[in-house]
C-alpha positions as CSV (number, residue, x, y, z in Angstrom):
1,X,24.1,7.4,-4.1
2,X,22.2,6.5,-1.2
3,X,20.4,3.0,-1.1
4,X,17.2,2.1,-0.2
5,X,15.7,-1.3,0.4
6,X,11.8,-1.8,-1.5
7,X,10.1,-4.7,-0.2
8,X,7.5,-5.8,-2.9
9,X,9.1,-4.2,-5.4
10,X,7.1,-6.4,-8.0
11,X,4.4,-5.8,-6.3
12,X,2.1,-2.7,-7.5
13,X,3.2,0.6,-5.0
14,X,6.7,-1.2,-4.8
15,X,7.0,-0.8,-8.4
16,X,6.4,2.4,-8.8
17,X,7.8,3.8,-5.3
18,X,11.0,2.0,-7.1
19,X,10.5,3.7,-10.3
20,X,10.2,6.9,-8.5
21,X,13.7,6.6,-6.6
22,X,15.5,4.8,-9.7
23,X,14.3,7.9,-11.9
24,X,15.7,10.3,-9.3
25,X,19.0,8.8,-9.3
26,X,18.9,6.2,-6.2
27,X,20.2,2.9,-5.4
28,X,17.1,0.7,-5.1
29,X,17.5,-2.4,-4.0
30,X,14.0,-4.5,-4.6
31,X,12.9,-7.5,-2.3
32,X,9.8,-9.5,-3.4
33,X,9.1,-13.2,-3.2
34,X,7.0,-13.2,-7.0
35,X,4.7,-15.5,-5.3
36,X,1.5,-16.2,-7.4
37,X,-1.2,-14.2,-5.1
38,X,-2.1,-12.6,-8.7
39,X,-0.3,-12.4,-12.0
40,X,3.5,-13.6,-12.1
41,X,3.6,-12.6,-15.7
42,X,2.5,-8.9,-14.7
43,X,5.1,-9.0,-11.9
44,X,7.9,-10.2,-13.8
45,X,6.8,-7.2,-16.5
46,X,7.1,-4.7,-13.8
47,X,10.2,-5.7,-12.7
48,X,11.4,-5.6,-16.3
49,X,10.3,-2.2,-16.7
50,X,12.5,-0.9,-13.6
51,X,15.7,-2.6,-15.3
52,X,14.8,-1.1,-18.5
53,X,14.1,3.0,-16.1
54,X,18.1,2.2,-14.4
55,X,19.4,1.5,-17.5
56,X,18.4,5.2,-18.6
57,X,20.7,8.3,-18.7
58,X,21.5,9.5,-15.6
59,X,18.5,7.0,-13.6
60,X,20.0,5.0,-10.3
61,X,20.9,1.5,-10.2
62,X,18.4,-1.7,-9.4
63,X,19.2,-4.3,-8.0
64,X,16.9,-7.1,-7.2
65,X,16.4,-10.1,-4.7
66,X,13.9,-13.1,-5.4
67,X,13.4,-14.3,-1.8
68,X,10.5,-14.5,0.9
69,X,10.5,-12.1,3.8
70,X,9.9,-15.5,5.8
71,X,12.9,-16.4,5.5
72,X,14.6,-15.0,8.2
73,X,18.6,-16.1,6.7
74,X,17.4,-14.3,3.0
75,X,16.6,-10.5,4.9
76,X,19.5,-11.2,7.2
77,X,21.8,-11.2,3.5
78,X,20.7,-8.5,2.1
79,X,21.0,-6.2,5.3
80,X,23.9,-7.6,5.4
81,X,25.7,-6.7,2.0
82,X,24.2,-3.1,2.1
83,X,23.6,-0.3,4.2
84,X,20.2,1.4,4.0
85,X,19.3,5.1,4.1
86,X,15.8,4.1,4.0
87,X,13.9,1.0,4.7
88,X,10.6,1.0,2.6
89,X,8.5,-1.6,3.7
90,X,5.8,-2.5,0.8
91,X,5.4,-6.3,0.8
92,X,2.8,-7.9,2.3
93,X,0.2,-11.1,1.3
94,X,-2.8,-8.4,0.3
95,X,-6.7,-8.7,0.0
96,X,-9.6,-8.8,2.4
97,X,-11.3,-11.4,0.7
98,X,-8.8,-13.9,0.3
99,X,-7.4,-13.8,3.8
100,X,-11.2,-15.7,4.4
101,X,-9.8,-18.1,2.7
102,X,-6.5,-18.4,3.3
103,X,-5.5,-17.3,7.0
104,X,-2.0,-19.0,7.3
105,X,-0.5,-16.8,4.5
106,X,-0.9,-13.5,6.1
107,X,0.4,-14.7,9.0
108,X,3.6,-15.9,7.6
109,X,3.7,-12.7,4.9
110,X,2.5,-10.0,7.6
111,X,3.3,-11.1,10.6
112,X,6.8,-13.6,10.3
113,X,8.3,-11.0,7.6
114,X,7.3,-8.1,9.0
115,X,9.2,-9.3,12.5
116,X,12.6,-10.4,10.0
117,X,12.1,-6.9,8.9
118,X,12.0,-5.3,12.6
119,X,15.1,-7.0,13.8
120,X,17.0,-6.4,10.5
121,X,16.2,-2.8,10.7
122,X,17.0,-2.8,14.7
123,X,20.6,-4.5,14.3
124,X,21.5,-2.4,11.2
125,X,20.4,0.8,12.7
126,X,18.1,1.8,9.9
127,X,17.7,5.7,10.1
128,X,14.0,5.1,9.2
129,X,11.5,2.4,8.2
130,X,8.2,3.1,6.7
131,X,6.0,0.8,5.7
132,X,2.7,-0.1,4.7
133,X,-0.6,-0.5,7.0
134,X,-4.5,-0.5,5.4
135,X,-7.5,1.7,5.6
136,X,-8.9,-1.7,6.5
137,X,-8.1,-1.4,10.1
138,X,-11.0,1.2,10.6
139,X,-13.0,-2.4,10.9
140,X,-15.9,-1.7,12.8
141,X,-15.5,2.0,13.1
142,X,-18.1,4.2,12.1
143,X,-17.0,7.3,12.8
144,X,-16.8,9.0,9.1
145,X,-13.9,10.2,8.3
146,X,-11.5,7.7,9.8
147,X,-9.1,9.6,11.4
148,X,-5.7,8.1,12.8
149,X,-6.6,9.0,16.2
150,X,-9.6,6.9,15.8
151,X,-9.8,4.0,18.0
152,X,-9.1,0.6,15.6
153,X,-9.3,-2.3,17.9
154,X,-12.2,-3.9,15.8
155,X,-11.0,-5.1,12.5
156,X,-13.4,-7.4,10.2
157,X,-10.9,-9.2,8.1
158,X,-7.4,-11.3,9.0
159,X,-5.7,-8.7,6.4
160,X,-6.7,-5.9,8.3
161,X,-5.7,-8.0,12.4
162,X,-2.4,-8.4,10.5
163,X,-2.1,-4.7,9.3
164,X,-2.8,-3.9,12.7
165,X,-0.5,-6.1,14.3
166,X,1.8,-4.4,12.4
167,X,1.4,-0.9,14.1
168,X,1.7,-2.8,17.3
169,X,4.7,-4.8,16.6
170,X,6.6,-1.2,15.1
171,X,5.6,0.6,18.0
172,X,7.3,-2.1,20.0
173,X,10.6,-1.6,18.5
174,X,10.3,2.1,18.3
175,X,9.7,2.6,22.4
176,X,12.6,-0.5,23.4
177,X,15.1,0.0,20.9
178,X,14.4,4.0,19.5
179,X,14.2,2.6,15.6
180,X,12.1,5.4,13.7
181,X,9.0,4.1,12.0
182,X,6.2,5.8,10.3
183,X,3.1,3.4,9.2
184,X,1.0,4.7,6.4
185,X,-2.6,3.4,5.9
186,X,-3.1,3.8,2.2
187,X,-7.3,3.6,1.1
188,X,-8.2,1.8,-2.0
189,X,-5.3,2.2,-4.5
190,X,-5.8,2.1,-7.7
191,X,-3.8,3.5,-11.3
192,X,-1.7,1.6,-14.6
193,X,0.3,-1.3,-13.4
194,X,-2.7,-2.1,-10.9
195,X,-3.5,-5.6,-9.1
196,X,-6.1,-7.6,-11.0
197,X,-7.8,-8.1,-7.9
198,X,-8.6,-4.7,-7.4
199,X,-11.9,-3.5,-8.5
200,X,-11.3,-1.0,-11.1
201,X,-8.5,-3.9,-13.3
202,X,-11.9,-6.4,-12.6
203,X,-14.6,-4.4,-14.2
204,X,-12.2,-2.9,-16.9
205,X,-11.3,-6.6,-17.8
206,X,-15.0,-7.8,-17.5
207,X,-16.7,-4.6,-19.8
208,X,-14.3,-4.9,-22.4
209,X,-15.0,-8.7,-22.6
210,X,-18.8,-8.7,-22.2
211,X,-18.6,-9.9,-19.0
212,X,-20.9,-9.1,-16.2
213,X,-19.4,-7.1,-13.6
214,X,-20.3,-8.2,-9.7
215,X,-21.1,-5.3,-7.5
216,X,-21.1,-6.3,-3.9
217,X,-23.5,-4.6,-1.1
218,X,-26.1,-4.0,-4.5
219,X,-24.0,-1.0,-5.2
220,X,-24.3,0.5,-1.7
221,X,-20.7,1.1,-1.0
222,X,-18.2,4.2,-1.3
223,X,-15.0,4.0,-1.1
224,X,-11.9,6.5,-0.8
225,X,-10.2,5.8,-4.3
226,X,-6.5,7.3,-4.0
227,X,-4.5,7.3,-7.4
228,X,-1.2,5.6,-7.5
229,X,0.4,8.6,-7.8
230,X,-0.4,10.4,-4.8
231,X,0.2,7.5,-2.8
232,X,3.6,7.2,-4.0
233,X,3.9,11.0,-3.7
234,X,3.3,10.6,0.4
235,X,5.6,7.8,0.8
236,X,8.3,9.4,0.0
237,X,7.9,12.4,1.7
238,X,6.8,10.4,5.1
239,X,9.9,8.4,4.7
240,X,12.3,11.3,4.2
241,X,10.5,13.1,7.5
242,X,12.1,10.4,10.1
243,X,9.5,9.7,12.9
244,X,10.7,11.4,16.2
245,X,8.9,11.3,19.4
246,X,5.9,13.7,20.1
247,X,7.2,15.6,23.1
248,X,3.1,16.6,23.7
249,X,1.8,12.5,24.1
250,X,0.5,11.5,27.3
251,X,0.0,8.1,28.4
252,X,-3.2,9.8,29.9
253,X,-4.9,10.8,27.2
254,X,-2.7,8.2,24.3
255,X,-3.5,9.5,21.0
256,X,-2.6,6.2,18.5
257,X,-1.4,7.9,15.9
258,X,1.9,9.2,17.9
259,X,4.0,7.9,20.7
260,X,6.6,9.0,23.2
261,X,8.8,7.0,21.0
262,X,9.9,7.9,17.4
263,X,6.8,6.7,16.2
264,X,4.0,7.6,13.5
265,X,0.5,6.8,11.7
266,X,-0.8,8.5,8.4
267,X,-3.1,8.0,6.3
268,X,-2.9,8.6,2.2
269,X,-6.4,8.8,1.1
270,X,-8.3,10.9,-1.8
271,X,-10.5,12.1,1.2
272,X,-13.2,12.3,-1.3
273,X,-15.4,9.3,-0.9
274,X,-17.1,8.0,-4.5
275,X,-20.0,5.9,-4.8
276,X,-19.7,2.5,-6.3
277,X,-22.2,3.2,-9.3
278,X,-20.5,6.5,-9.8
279,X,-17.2,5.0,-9.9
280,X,-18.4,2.3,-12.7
281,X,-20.4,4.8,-14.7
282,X,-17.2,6.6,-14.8
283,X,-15.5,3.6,-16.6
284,X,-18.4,2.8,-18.8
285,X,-17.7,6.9,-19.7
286,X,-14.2,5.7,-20.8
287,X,-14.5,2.8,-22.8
288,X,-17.9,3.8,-24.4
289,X,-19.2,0.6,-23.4
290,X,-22.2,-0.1,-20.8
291,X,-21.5,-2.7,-18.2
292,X,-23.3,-5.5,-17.7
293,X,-23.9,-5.8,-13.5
294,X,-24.3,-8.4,-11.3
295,X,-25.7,-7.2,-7.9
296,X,-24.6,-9.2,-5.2
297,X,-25.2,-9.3,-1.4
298,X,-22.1,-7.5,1.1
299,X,-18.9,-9.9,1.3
300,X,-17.4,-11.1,4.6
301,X,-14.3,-8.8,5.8
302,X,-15.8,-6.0,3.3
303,X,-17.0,-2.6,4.8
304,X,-19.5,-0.1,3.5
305,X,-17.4,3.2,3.2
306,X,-14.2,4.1,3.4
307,X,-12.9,7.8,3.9
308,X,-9.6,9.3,5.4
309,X,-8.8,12.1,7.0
310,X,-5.4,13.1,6.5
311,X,-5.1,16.2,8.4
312,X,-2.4,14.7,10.4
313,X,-0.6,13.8,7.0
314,X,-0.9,17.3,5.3
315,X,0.0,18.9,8.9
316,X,3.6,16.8,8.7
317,X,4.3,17.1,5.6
318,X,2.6,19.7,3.7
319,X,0.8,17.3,1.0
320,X,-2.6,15.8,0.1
321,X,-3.7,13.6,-2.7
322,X,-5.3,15.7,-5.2
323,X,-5.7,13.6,-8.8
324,X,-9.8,13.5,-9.6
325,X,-11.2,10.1,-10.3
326,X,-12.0,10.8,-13.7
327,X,-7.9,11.3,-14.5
328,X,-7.0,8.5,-12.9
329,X,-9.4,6.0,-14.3
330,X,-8.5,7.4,-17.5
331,X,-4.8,6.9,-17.0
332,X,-5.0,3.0,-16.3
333,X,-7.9,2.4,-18.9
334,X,-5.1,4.2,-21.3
335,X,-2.3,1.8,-19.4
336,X,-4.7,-1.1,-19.6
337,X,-5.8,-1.3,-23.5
338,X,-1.9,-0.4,-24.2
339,X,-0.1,-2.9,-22.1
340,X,-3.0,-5.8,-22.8
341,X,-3.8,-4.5,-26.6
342,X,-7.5,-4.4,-26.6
């Protein structure tokens, strides 16, 4: 049974990436500090739910740590009472907005964990580590669709510096010390289980209430809306094709998105761009109920569209997202009215 090592596995992907392995019969081992960004009562029903999948006929095992990726001596333990076939890296201190507001904790979630990570994956000779980067590093670039040989040295938010620092810092350890790592640059997630930051759990929660809903930009954004599923459905593929060193880069003419070193970028997007109004209509379609909407100026660290190219992605590993919006906002309003009973 080979074991692999889910950061954030409380966290939304995490879960389900876990779910995913624990259902196919894998040792999971989760790694999440619980901290109270969002929810800890949602959290603490996720991780419920994957005890409740392992303890299934024929499901694999999950075990689970409570401990900040911070804290160097807490990763150091747990690479050190297992050996890991994969290293999943899903944790991270998340939201644009909020990194306005509170700078310091991205730099100790994205930046100090992610470098714990590094060096525990280095010393234990971890076959592979993928982990999680942001559509969010596009920043200023306008060149639509974002592909990941795009230039992205101009990001608008904190999140999305850190998310880029963390490209930087695995390419790093891939070229000195030959550890595998794939990045994967996931646009605007969204499915049951969801974060209640995220737009689609906000104006679900907000219609059903009589709430007014606020729509940033008046409306005038799009964004790449990629169903849980899917996303889930490229990590593990990316993580089970180990990253080896594109024998065509040259230093020349660098393409980003590859290295000389066992290094990769993807991205896991719908690559089908939906307008805001669209996007809410389709939820007022769901819950027969018209929303109430509060127009509102653009936000600091927000960007106006979002759209990925993932040539490179269904080139490598033979798979793009393909769930319409109208199944998968059906799927979490179902999720939603069954886990919250409303």
């Amino acid at each position: 049974m080979p074991t692999h090592l889910v950061t954030g596995a409380a966290g939304f992907i995490g879960f389900h990436y876990a779910a995913r392995l624990i259902r196919r019969g894998e040792h999971v081992v989760g790694f999440d500090n619980v901290n109270d960004y969002y929810s800890i009562e949602l959290k603490r029903d996720r991780l419920r739910h994957l005890a409740e999948i392992a303890d299934a006929p024929g499901a694999g095992r999950f075990d689970f740590v409570e401990a900040d990726l911070a804290d160097q001596a807490a990763v150091d333990a747990v690479f050190e009472r297992h050996s890991f076939a994969r290293v999943v890296h899903l944790a991270a201190q998340a939201g644009v907005r909020y990194s306005v507001s509170h700078p310091r904790t991205y730099v100790q979630s994205n930046l100090v964990g992610f470098i714990n990570i590094l060096e525990a994956c280095r010393h234990a000779a971890v076959p592979h580590l993928t982990y999680a980067s942001s559509s969010s590093v596009y920043g200023a670039n306008r060149t639509i669709p974002f592909a990941v040989s795009d230039n992205v040295d101009h990001p608008l938010s904190l999140y999305a510096a850190s998310k880029k620092a963390n490209e930087l810092m695995a390419h790093t350890y891939s070229h000195l010390y030959r550890l595998p790592t794939t990045g994967l640059r996931f646009f605007t997630v969204y499915g049951p289980w969801g974060r209640p930051d995220m737009a689609l759990f906000l104006f679900t929660k907000a219609i059903l209430e009589g709430q007014p809903i606020d729509v940033f930009n008046h409306g005038r954004m799009r964004r790449d809306f990629t169903y849980i599923d899917d996303i889930v459905e490229g990590v593990d593929r990316t993580s089970e094709q180990i990253a080896t060193p594109d024998e065509a880069w040259s230093g020349e003419r660098p393409d980003p998105s590859t290295s000389n070193a066992p290094y990769r970028i993807y991205n896991i997007g719908n690559h089908q761009p939906v307008e805001l109004e669209t996007f809410i209509s389709l939820i007022e379609a769901k819950l027969g109920i018209e929303a109430k909407r509060n127009y509102l100026p653009m936000q600091l660290g927000d960007v106006t569209e979002t759209y990925a190219d993932i040539e490179a992605l269904r080139q490598a590993v033979g798979f793009s997202p393909q769930t319409p919006i109208e199944t998968g906002i059906g799927h979490f309003v179902d999720w939603y009215r069954d886990y919250y009973g409303v």
